[in-house]
N, C-alpha and C positions, 0 to 999 in steps of 0.2 A: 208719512206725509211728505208731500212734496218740499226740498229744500232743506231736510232736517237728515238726521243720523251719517250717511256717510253722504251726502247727501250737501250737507250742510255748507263745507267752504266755497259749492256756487255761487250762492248769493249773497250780497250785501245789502243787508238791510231790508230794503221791500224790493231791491231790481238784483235781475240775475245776471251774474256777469258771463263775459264770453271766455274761449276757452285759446290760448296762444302761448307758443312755446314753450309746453308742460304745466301752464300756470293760468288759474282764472284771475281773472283782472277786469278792473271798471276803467272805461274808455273815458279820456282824454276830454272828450264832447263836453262830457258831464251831462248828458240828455239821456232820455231812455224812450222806450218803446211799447206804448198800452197793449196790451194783449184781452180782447175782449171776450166776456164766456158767449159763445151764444145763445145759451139756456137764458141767464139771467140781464143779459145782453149791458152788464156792468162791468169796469173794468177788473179781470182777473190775478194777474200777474202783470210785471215788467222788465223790459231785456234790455242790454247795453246799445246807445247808436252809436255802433263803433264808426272812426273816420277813415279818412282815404289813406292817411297817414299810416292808420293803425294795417290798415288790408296789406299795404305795402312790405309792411314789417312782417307780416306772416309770413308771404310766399317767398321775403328772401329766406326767414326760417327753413321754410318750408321745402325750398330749393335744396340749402343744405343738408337737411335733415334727411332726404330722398338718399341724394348718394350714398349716404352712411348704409342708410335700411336698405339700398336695393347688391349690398355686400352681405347681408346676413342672410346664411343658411334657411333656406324655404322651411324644412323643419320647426327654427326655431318661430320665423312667423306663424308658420300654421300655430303653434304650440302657443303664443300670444293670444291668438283670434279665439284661441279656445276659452283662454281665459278671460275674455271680453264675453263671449259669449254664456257662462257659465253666471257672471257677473249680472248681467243683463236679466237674465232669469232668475237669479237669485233677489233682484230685488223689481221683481214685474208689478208690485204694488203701489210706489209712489208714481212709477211711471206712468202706468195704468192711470190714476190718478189723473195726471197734467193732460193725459189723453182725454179723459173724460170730460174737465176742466177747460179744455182751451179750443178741441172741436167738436162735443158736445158728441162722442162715440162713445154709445153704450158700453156698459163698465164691461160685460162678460167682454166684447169683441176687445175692446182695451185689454184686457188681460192675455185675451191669445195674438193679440200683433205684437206684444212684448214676448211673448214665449215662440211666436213661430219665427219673430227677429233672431233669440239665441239660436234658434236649429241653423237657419240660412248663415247666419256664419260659420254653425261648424262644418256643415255641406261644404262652404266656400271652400274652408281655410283646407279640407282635406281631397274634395278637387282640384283644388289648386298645384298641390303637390304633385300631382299625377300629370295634368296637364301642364307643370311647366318643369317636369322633370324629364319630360321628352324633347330631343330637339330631332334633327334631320342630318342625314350623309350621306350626298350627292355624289356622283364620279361624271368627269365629264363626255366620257365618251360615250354616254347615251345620246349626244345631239349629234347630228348628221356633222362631215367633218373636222372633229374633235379627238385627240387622241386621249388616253388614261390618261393624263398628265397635271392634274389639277382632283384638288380634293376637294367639296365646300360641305360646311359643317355649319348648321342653320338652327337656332334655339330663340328662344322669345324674351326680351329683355322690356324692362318701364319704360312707360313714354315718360315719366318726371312726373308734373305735381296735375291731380284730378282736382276739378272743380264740381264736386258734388250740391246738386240743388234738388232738394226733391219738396214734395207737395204735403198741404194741408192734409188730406185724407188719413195720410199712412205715411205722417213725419219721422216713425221710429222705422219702419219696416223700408220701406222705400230706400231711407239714406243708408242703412246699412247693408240690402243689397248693391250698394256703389262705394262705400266705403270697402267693405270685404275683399271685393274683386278687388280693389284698386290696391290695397296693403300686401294682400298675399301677391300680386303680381310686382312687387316693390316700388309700388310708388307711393306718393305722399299727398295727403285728402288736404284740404279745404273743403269743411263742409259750411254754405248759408243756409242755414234751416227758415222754412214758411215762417211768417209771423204768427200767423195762428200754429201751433205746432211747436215753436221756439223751445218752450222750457222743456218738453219732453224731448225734444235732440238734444239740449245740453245734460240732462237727465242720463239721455243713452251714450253720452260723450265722457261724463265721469266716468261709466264704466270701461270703456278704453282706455280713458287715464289710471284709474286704480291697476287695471292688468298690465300695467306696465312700458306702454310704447313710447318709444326712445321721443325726448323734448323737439316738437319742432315738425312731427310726426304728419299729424293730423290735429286742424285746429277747425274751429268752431266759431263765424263770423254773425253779430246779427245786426240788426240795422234799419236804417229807411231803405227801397229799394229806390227810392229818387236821387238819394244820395251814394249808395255802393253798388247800386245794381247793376247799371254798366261799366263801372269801373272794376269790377269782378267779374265779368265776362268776357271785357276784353283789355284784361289785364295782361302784359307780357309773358308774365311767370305762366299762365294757365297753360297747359300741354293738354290738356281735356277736359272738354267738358260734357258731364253727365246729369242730365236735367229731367223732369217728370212732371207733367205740368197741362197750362193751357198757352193761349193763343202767344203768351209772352216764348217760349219758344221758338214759335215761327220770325220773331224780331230777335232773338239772338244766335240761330245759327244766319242771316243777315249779315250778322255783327263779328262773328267769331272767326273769320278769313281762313285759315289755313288750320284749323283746329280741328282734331276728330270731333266728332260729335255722335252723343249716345241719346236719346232724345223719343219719350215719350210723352204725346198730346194728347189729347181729346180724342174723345169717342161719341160713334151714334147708331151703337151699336144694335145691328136688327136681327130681329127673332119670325123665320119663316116656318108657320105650322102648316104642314098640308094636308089631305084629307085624311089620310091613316092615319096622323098620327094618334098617340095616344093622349089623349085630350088632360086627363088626371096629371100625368107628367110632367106635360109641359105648362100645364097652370100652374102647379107646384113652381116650377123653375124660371118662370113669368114669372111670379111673384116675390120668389127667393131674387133673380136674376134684378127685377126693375125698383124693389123696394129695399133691399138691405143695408144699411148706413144711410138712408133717407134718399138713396141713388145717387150718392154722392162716390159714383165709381166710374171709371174712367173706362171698366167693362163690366158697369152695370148694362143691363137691356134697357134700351132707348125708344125703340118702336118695334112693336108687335105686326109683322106683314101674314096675316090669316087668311087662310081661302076664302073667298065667299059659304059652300058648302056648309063650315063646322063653323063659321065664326062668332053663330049666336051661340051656340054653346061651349066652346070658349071662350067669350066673353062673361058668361054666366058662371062659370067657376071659377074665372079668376074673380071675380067680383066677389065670391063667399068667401075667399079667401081672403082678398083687400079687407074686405069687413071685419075679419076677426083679428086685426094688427092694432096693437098696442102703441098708442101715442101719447108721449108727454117726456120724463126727463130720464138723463141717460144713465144717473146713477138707479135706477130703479131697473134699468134695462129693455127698456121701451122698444118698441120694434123700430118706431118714427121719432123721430126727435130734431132738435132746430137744425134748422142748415146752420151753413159756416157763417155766413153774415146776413144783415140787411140789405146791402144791396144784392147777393145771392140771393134773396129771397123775393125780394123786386123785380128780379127779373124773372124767376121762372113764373109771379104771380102774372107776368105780362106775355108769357108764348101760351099759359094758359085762357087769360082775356080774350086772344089775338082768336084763340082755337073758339073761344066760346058764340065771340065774334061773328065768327065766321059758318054758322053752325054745325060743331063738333056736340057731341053726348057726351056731358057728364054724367058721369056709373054713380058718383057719389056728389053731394054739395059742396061746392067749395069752400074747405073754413083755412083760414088763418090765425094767430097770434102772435104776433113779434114776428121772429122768425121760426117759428113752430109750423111750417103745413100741414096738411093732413093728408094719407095717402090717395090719390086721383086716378083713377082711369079714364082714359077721351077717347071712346067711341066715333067712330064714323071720322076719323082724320084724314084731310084732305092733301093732297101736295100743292095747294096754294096757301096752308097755313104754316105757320111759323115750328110750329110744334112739329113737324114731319121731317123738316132738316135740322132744325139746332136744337145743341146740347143743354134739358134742361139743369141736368146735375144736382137734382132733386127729386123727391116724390110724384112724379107727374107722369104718367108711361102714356101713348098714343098706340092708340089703332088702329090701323090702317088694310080694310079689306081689298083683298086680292082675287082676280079673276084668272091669274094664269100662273104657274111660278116663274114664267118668263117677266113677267110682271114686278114682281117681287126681289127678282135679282139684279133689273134695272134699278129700281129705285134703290138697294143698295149701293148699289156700285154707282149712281150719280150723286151721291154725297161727297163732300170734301172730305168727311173723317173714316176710314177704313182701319179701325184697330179690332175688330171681333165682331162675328156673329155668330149663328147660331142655327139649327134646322131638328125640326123634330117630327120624324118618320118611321117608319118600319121599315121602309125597306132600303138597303142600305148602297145598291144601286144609284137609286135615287140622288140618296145624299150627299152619295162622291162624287157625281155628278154637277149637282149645283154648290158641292163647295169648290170643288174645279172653276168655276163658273162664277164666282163671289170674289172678285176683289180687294183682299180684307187680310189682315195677318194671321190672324187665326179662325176658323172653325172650327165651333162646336156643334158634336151630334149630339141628341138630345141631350143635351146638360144647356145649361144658361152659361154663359162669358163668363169666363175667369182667368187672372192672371199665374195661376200657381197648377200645380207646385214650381217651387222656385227656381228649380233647374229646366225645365222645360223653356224650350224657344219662345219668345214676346217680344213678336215687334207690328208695328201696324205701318201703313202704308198712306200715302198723300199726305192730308195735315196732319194723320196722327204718328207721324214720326218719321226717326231718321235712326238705321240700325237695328240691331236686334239686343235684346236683353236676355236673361235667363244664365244662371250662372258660370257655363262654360265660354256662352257668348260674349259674356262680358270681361271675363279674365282675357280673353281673346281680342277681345275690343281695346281694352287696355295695356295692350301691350305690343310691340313690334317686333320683324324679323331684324336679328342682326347676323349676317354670313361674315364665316373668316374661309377663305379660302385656300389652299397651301399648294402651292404652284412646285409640282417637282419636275426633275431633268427630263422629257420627253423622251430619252432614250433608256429611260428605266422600264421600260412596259416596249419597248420593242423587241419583235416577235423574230428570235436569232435561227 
């Protein structure tokens, strides 16, 4: 269970403490942070509201702690990372747990974003090695008049201390692909975990503490974000920041001046079926794509763009399909289950209103409870309703029939969010064509939006981010060139 066995010295009492220079500890405040279930929509857990005081003391930590760790042998971190990750899997069951607990994500998917968290570290920890065992050596008389006379010798060194923030969805998987990168390229985490999401990063935080990372390493802040949110982003110490998220993103690269920034947003992610496609297919991946964690993905499918041609019959299989999904709680393993809050839920009950409004088809009746929806398909979506551009981040997918796929590729690419879509064809001309054509950071051919595997390139483009992720991208991200050059006599390389 959550907070017990090795588990145990996080919390005190009923609130769980944060984690800072080797040591959990209850904040100064003496206040703490409700963590609500959104199943039972009562309070769940509690976290430390750490101060400004407290944030400060980390990153001098944390400053120190850097230079130490970006002196030890790549080997020996990878060799760390391992055993963080071995840790992490060996105990995916309370984790799992807080997952389930705090954002209402089905127990089986809780179980494999703690199990495919341990793999993405060992991937990191052993990429890492490769890619930053390589450097470069330049001579300068390849530039037009230049003689051999100069040597430069070019390898990848830490920016210092990362500011890792990642999202409710996938608080254990998320921060540890930016944790990973960030340790094996030697530098030193701050991670703020979501509030929803809290106890399972401190959760996956003891496990890097057990495996041994030097005091000061990587720490673990939680809080109000009224209170530390910008004072953790545009804190001094921060040398990066790496965030996954929504619209609060677009106000802190704003904020963050001269910072790299690694920076995943929001998605509205479109799925364009044309007449070949295979219909079975891509309703299947319709519906895997726009319902799975209650669409609570960032490359879940957001809108359905169908030819005119096939679209009643696509619309009819996805519908058989909608109909046979399991709704209710997430330890049972429900297919749909509550979103993250009530006001998540308010709003998407309101881009569906706006749709219904306006008249859109509902495929199904609308029901609600709490924050429990039930899955929706909206028929006949127009681009004067709300549902056609904004993310509902919910159960709620739109359709929007198409007469041309020149049609369909505009209304992609006039969205503000371009993080993935999607096309499902036969022929494969076609495809490469209009993903050419698509605006967007990734396409997929017949498969639905996904961010994995974890090595592969993710990044999106406009509002949905800044940078690329995917695990080579991101050691790369975090890290810079630093050239030593060796200046010799010029008359050592002249030709007698």
């Amino acid at each position: 269970m959550a907070g017990t066995g090795v588990f145990q010295e996080i919390v005190d009492g009923d609130v769980f403490q944060y984690y800072a220079d080797g040591e959990w500890k209850k904040s100064s405040s003496g206040k703490s942070v409700s963590i609500i279930n959104p199943a039972t929509r009562k309070i769940q857990y509690k976290v430390q509201a750490c101060t400004q005081a407290e944030v400060n003391k980390v990153f001098e930590t944390a400053k120190a702690a850097q230079k130490l760790w970006a002196k030890v042998p790549l080997w020996k971190r990878a060799e760390a990372l391992h055993k963080a990750a071995a840790l992490l899997k060996e105990h995916k069951g309370p984790i799992a747990e807080c997952l389930v607990k705090e954002v209402a994500k089905p127990a089986k998917d809780s179980v494999s974003e703690v199990v495919r968290s341990g793999d993405l570290i060992s991937y990191t920890a052993e990429g890492g090695v490769r890619i930053l065992s390589e450097g470069k050596f330049l001579v300068s008389d390849s530039f037009p008049g230049n003689d051999r006379n100069k040597l430069c010798l070019a390898s990848k060194i830490p920016l210092g201390v990362v500011l890792a923030i990642p999202p409710f969805n996938y608080p254990v998987n998320l921060a540890v692909s930016k944790i990973a990168a960030a340790l094996i390229a030697g530098n030193a985490v701050v991670l703020k975990p979501p509030t929803q999401g809290a106890v399972a990063g401190l959760h996956m935080i003891q496990c890097f503490h057990l495996a041994g990372f030097p005091k000061g390493l990587l720490s673990c802040v939680t809080g109000k974000g009224s209170e530390i949110g910008d004072f953790l982003t545009m804190h001094p110490g921060v040398n990066c920041i790496s965030f996954t998220g929504g619209d609060t993103g677009i106000a802190i690269s704003k904020k963050a001046g001269m910072v790299p920034l690694q920076m995943e947003l929001g998605g509205k992610d479109a799925c364009i079926v044309l007449e070949d496609a295979d219909l079975d297919l891509a309703a299947a991946n319709i519906v895997k794509g726009g319902f799975s964690y209650s669409g609570q993905r960032c490359t879940a499918v957001k809108v359905v763009l169908a030819m005119e041609s096939i679209a009643d019959d696509l619309v009819a299989k996805v519908n058989a399909k909608v109909d046979k999904l399991t709704v209710g709680s997430p330890e049972e393993d429900c297919d749909i289950t509550a979103v993250v809050s009530e006001s998540s839920a308010n709003f998407i009950e309101g881009l569906a209103r706006d749709a219904k409004e306006k008249g859109a088809t509902f495929c199904q009746e609308y029901k609600r409870e709490g924050n429990l929806i039930w899955p929706l398909l909206v028929d006949h979506v127009r681009p004067d309703m709300r549902l056609a551009w904004e993310e509902p981040f919910g159960p709620v997918l739109p359709v929007i029939r198409i007469s041309s796929v020149e049609e369909g590729i505009h209304h992609c690419n006039a969205n503000n969010f371009a993080l993935q879509g999607c096309i499902f064809t036969r022929d494969i001309n076609k495809a490469i064509m209009i993903s050419d054509a698509m605006e967007t950071g990734t396409v997929q051919i017949n498969s639905a939006p996904a961010r994995g595997p974890d090595h592969f390139p993710f990044q999106g483009l406009r509002d949905s981010g800044i940078g690329s992720q995917g695990i080579t991208n991101s050691i790369n991200m975090m890290t810079k060139v630093k050239s030593t050059v060796i200046n010799l006599p010029s008359a050592s390389y002249t030709m007698g």
